[in-house]
C-alpha positions as a Markdown table, in Angstrom:
| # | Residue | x | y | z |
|---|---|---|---|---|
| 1 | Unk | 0.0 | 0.0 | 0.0 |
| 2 | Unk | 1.2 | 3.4 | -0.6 |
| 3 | Unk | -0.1 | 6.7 | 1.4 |
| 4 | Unk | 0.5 | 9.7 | -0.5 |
| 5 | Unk | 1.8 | 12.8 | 1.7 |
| 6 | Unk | 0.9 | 16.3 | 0.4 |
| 7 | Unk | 3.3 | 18.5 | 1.7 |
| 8 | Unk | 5.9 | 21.3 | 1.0 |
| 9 | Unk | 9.4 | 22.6 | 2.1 |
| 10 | Unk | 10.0 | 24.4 | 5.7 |
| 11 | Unk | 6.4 | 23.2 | 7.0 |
| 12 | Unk | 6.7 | 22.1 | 10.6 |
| 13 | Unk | 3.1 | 20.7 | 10.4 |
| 14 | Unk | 4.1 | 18.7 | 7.2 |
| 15 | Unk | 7.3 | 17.4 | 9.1 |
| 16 | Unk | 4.8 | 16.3 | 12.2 |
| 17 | Unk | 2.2 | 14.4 | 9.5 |
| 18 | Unk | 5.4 | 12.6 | 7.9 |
| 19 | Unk | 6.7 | 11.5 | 11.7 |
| 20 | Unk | 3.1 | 9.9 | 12.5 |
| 21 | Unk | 3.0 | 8.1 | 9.1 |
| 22 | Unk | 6.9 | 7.1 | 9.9 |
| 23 | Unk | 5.5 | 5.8 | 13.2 |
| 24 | Unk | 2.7 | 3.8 | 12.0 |
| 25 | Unk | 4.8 | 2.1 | 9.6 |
| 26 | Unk | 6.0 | 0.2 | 12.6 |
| 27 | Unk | 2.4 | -1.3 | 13.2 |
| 28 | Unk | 1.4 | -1.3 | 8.9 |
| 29 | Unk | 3.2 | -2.4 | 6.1 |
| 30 | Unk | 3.1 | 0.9 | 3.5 |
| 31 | Unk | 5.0 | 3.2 | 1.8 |
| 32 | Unk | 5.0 | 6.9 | 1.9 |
| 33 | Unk | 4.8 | 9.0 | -1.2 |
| 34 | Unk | 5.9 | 12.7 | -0.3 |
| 35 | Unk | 4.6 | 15.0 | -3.0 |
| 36 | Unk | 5.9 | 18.9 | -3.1 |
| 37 | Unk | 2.0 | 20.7 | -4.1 |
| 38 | Unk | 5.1 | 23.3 | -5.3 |
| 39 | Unk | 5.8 | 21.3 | -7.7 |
| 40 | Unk | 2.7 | 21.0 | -9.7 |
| 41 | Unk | 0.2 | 24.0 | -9.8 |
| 42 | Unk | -2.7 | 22.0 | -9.9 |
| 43 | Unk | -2.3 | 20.5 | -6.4 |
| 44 | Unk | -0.6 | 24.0 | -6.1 |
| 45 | Unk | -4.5 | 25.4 | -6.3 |
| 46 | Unk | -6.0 | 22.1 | -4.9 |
| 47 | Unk | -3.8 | 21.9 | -1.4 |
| 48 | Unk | -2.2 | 25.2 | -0.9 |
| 49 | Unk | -4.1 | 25.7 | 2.7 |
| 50 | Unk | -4.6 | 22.0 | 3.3 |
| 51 | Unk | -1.4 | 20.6 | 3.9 |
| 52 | Unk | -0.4 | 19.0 | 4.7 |
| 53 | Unk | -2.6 | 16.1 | 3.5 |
| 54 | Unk | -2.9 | 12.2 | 4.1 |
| 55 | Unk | -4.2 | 10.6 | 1.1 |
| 56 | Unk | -4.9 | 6.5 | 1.5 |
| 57 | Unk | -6.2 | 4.1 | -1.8 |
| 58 | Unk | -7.4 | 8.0 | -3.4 |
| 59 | Unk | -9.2 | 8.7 | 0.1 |
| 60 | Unk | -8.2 | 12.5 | 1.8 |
| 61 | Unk | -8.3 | 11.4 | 5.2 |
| 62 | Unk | -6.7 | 14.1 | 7.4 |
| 63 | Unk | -5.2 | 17.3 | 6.7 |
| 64 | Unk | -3.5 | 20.2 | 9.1 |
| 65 | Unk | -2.9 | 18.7 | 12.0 |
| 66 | Unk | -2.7 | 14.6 | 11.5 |
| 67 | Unk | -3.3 | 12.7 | 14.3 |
| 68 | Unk | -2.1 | 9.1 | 14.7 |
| 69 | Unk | -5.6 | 7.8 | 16.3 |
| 70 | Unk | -7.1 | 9.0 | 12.7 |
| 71 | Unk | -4.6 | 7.5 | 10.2 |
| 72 | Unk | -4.4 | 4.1 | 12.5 |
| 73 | Unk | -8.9 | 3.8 | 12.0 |
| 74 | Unk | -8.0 | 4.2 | 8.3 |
| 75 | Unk | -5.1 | 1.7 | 7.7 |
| 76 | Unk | -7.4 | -1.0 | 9.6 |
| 77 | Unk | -10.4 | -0.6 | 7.7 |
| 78 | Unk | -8.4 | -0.7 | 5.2 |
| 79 | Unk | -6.3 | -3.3 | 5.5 |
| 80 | Unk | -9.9 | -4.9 | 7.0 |
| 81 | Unk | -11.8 | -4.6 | 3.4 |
């Protein structure tokens, strides 16, 4: 499974989100896919006061602040279905 991480460059909040996902790789078996929105002007437009943003199987499924609690329901319905 992969989890795609909207972020950018210098974003504390972005670094947070990518430590919680680094954390609950211990528990899941994924990969993390850091995207810059900076690099690409539509999710530029789409993310710019979103991220950063948690993306599982096409899902949004947190944004701004992540919390662990949130992305952990996620991964085990996931991994459930």
């Amino acid at each position: 499974m992969i989890i795609n991480l909207y972020s950018k460059t210098n974003c504390p909040l972005c670094d947070k989100a990518k430590q919680v996902l680094q954390e609950l790789q211990k528990e899941f078996s994924f990969q993390i896919n850091e995207i810059d929105i900076y690099q690409d002007d539509v999710l530029l437009e789409k993310y710019q006061l979103m991220i950063p943003v948690v993306e599982i199987d096409g899902e949004e499924v947190a944004f701004g602040i992540v919390q662990k609690d949130v992305i952990r329901k996620r991964l085990l319905e996931v991994g459930n279905s």
